[in-house]
C-alpha positions in Angstrom: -39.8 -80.9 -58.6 -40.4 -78.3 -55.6 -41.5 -74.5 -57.0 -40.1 -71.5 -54.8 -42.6 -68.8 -54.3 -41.6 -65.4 -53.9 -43.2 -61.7 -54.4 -42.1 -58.6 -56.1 -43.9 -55.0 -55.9 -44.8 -53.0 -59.2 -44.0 -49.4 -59.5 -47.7 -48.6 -57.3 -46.6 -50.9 -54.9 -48.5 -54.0 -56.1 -47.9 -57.2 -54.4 -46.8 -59.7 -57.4 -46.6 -63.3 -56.6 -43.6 -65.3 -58.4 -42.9 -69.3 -58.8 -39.8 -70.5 -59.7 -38.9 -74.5 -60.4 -36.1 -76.3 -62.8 -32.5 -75.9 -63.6 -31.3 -74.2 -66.7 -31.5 -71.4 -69.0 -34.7 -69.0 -67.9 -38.0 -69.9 -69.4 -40.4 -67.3 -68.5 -44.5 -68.0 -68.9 -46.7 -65.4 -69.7 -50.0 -66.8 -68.8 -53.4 -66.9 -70.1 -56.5 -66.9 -68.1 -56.9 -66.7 -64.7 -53.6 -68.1 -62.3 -53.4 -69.4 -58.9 -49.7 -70.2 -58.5 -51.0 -72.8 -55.3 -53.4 -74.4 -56.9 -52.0 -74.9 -60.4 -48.7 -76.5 -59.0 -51.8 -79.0 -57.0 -53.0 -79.5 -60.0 -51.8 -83.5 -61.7 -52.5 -82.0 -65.1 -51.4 -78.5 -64.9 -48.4 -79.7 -63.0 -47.7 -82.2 -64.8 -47.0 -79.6 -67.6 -44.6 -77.4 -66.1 -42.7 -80.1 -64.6 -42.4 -81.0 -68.8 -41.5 -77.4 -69.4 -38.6 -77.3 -66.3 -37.3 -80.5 -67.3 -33.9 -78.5 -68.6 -35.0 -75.0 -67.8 -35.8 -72.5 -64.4 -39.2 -72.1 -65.4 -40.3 -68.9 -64.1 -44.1 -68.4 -63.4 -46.4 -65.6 -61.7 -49.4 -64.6 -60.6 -51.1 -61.7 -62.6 -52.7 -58.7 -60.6 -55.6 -59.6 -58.6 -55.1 -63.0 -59.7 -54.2 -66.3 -57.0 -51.2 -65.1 -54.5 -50.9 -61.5 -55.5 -52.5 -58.5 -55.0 -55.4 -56.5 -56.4 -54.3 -53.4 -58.2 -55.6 -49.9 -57.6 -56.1 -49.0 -61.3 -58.0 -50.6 -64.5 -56.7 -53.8 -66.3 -55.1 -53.5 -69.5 -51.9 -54.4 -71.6 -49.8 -51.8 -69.7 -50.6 -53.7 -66.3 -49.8 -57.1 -67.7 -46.3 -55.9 -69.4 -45.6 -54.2 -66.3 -46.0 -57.5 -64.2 -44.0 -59.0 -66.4 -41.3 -56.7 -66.2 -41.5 -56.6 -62.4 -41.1 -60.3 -62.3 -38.0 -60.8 -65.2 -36.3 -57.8 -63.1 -36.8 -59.7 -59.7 -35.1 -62.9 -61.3 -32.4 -61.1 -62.8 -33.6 -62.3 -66.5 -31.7 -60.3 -68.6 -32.5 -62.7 -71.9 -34.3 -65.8 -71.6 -36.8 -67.7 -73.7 -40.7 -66.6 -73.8 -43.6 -68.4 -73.8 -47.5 -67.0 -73.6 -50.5 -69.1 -73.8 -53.7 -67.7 -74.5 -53.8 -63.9 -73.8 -50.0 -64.3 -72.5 -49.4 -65.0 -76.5 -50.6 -61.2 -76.8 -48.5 -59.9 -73.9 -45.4 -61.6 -75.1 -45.8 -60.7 -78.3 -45.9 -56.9 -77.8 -43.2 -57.6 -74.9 -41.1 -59.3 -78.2 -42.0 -56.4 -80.2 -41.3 -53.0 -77.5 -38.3 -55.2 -76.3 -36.4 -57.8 -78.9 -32.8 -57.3 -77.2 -34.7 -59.3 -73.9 -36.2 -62.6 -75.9 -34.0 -65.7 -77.0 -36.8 -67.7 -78.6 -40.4 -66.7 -78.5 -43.2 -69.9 -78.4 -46.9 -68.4 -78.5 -49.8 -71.0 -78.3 -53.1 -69.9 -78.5 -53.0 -66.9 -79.2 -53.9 -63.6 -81.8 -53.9 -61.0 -83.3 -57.4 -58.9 -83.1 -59.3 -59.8 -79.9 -62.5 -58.4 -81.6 -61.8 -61.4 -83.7 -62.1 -64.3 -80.9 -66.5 -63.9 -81.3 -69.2 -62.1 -82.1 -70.2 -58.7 -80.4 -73.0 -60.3 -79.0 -71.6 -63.5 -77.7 -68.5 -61.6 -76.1 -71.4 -59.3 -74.4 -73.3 -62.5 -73.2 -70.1 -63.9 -71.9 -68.9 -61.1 -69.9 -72.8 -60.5 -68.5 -72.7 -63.9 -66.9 -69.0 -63.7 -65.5 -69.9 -60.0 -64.1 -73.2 -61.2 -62.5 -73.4 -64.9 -62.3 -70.1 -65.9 -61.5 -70.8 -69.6 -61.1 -72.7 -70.1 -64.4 -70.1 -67.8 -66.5 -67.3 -70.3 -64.5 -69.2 -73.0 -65.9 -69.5 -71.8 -69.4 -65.7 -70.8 -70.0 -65.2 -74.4 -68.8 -67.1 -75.8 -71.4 -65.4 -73.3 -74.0 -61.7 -74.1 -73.1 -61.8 -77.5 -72.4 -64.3 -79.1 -74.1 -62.6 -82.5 -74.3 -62.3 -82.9 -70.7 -64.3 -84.8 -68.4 -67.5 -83.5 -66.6 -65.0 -83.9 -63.3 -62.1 -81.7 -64.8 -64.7 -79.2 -65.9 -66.3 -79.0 -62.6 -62.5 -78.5 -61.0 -61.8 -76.0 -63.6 -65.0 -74.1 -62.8 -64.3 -74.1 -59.1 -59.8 -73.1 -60.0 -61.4 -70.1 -61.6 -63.6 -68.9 -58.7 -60.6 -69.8 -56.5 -58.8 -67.5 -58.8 -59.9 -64.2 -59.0 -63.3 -62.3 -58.0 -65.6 -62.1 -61.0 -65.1 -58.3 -61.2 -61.0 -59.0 -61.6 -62.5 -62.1 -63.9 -64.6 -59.9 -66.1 -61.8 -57.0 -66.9 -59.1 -59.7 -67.8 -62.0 -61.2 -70.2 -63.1 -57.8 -71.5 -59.3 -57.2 -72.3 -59.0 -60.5 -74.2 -61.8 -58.9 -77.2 -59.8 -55.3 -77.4 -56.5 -56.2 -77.6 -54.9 -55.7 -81.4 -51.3 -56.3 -81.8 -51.4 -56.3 -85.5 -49.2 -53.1 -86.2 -46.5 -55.0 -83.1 -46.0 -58.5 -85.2 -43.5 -57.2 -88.0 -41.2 -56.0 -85.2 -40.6 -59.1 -83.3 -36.9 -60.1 -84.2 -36.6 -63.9 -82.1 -36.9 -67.1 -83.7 -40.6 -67.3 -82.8 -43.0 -70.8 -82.8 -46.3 -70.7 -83.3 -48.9 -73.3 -81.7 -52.9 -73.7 -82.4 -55.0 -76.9 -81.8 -56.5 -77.3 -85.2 -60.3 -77.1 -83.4 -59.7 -74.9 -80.2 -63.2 -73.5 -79.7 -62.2 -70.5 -77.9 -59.4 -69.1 -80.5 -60.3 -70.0 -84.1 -57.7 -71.8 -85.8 -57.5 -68.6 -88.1 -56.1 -66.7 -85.6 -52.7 -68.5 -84.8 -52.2 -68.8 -88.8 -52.5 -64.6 -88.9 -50.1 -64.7 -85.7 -47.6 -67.0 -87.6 -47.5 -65.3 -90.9 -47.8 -61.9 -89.3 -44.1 -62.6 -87.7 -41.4 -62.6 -90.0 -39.9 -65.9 -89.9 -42.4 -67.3 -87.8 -43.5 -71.4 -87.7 -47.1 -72.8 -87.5 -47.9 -76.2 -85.9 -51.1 -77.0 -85.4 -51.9 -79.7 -83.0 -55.4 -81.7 -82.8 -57.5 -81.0 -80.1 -60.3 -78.5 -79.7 -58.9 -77.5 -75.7 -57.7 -74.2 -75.5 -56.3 -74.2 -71.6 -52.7 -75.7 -72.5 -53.0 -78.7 -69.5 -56.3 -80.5 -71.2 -55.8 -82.7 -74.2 -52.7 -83.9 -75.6 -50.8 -82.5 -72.9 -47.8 -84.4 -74.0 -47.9 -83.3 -78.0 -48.0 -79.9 -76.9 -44.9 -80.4 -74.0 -43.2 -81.9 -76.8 -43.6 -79.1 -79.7 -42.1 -76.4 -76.9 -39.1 -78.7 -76.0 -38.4 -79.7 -79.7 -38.0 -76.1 -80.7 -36.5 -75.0 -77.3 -33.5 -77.4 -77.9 -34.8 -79.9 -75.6 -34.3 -83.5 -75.5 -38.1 -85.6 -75.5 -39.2 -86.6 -72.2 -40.3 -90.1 -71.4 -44.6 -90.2 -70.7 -44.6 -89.2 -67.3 -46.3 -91.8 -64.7 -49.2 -89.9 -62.9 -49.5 -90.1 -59.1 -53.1 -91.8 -57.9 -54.5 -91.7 -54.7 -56.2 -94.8 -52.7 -60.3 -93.9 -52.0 -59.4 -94.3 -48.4 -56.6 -91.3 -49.1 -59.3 -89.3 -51.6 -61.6 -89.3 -48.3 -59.0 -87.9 -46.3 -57.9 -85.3 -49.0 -61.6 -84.2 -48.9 -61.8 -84.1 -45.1 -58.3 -82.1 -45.2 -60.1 -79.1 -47.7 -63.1 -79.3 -45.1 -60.4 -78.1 -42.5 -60.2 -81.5 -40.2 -57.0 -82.3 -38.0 -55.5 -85.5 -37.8 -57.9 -86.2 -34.4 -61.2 -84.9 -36.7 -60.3 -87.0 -39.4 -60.0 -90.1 -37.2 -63.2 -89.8 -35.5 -64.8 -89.3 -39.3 -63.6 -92.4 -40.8 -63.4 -94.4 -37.7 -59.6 -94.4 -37.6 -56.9 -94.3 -34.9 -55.1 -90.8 -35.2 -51.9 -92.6 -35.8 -53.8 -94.1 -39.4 -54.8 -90.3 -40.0 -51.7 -89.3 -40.1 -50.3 -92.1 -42.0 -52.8 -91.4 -44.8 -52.0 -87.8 -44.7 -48.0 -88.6 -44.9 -48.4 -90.8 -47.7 -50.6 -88.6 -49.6 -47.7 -86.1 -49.0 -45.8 -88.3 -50.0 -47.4 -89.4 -53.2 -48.3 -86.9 -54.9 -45.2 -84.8 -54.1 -46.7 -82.5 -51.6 -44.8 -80.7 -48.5 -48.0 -79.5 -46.7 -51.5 -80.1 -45.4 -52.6 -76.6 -47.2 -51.2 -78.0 -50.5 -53.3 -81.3 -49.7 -56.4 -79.0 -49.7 -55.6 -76.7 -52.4 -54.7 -80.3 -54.8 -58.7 -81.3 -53.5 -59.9 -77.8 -54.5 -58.1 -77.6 -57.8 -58.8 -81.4 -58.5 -62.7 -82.0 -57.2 -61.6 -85.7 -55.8 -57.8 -86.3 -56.7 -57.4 -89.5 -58.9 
């Protein structure tokens, strides 16, 4: 699958980066932490997972303000800004009804968007989400948090790595860390953060009308598992399913279980397990030299190739792992650390 990036504007004029990949009915993502349209579509893992979710659908996915591709915004963070983006982007797609789903703080958004606007949302899928954001962890550790993301950028990257995806490898934390300084600036970081603890959608859950699925990982250690069981009974005809796994980022764990849940209650047939693209060390060497910046000639003179073998390596790498360009190359190396 290819994804088509485009931009919309908000009402202040805000660039809003879009991606669009799939065939089918319109799924729209609300996302979660952090985005980087580039880097997440570089990304095996994280790729790997919307290509499960287009399988059947035009999976639509965007940038949030100040976030990856689009643009800062001149005013404060808050719910209004993220239901505004959304709106910008279903508008520029022509998504008059479509199915929703919000991971993580997009469970929040899409939630009140279900709420303010039912006559939009076919079926509604939140994963790990809730209700009170005051809720998430203690006064003092959400203080603590926010300190070292506003001041210490790197070492509050490092931390939220460790707290959303504990079960991956020291390697995928590392790349995780280094996606979410790609990301955003840890000013842009610590307002999306700080809105996370004081959003309360409480009073908004009675009011959502669409048939509306519910997902947790029975041990996430960012959301307690308490949280999704408030969201689900909170929603009036609502369905819990827990999945093991103490990841809260939807792309690290079972990646599969999860892909499956969504497509079961979207009406979508299973998929079969999804081979993942490796690289050779030779081509993880010119990957790495390719994020440094190196031509074809550079590269050559590195490794003590011919240019012809550079650009070999670089076409089957391309080729491989289903990139079109050199800068996608980099941004897979970026997102990745070394690309299996």
């Amino acid at each position: 699958m290819e994804q088509r990036v485009e931009t919309t504007r908000l009402r202040d004029g805000t660039r809003i980066a879009y991606a669009v990949v799939g065939h089918g009915p319109l799924l729209v993502y609300a996302p979660g932490w952090l985005t980087h349209l580039e880097l997440s579509w570089a990304g095996g893992a994280e790729r790997g997972f919307y290509e499960a979710l287009a399988n059947g659908r035009t999976l639509v996915r965007y940038d949030k303000p100040g976030c990856g591709l689009s643009g800062p915004a001149p005013r404060a963070y808050s719910m209004e800004l993220e239901l505004e983006t959304l709106d910008a982007v279903t508008r520029a797609v022509g998504a008059e009804r479509f199915d929703l789903l919000g991971a993580s703080l997009g469970a929040v958004v899409a939630a009140r968007w279900a709420a303010s606007r039912p006559e939009t949302v076919e079926r509604l899928v939140l994963y790990g989400g809730w209700v009170r954001g005051a809720d998430i962890a203690s006064a003092s550790l959400q203080e603590h948090v926010l300190g070292l993301v506003a001041k210490h950028w790197g070492l509050g990257s490092d931390v939220l790595a460790d707290i959303f995806a504990p079960e991956a490898d020291r390697a995928a934390r590392e790349a995780f860390s280094r996606y979410q300084r790609e990301a955003a600036a840890p000013a842009t970081a610590r307002e999306m953060l700080a809105l996370c603890y004081q959003v309360d959608i409480a009073v908004d859950l009675v009011r959502i009308q669409a048939p509306t699925l519910v997902i947790h990982r029975d041990r996430d250690r960012a959301v307690p598992t308490e949280q999704g069981e408030a969201l689900a009974a909170g929603i009036p005809g609502a369905r819990l399913e827990l999945l093991s796994g103490r990841a809260h980022i939807p792309f690290v764990g079972d990646v599969d279980a999860l892909a499956r849940a969504v497509r079961r209650f979207l009406g979508l047939p299973a998929l079969r397990r999804r081979a993942v693209p490796t690289l050779t060390p030779r081509q993880r060497e010119v990957a790495a030299l390719i994020a440094q910046g190196c031509s074809n000639r550079d590269i050559a003179a590195r490794l003590g190739i011919t240019e012809r073998s550079a650009e070999s390596h670089v076409e089957r790498i391309r080729d491989r792992m289903g990139f079109r360009s050199r800068a996608q190359i980099a941004a897979g190396y970026v997102a990745n650390g070394s690309p299996k």
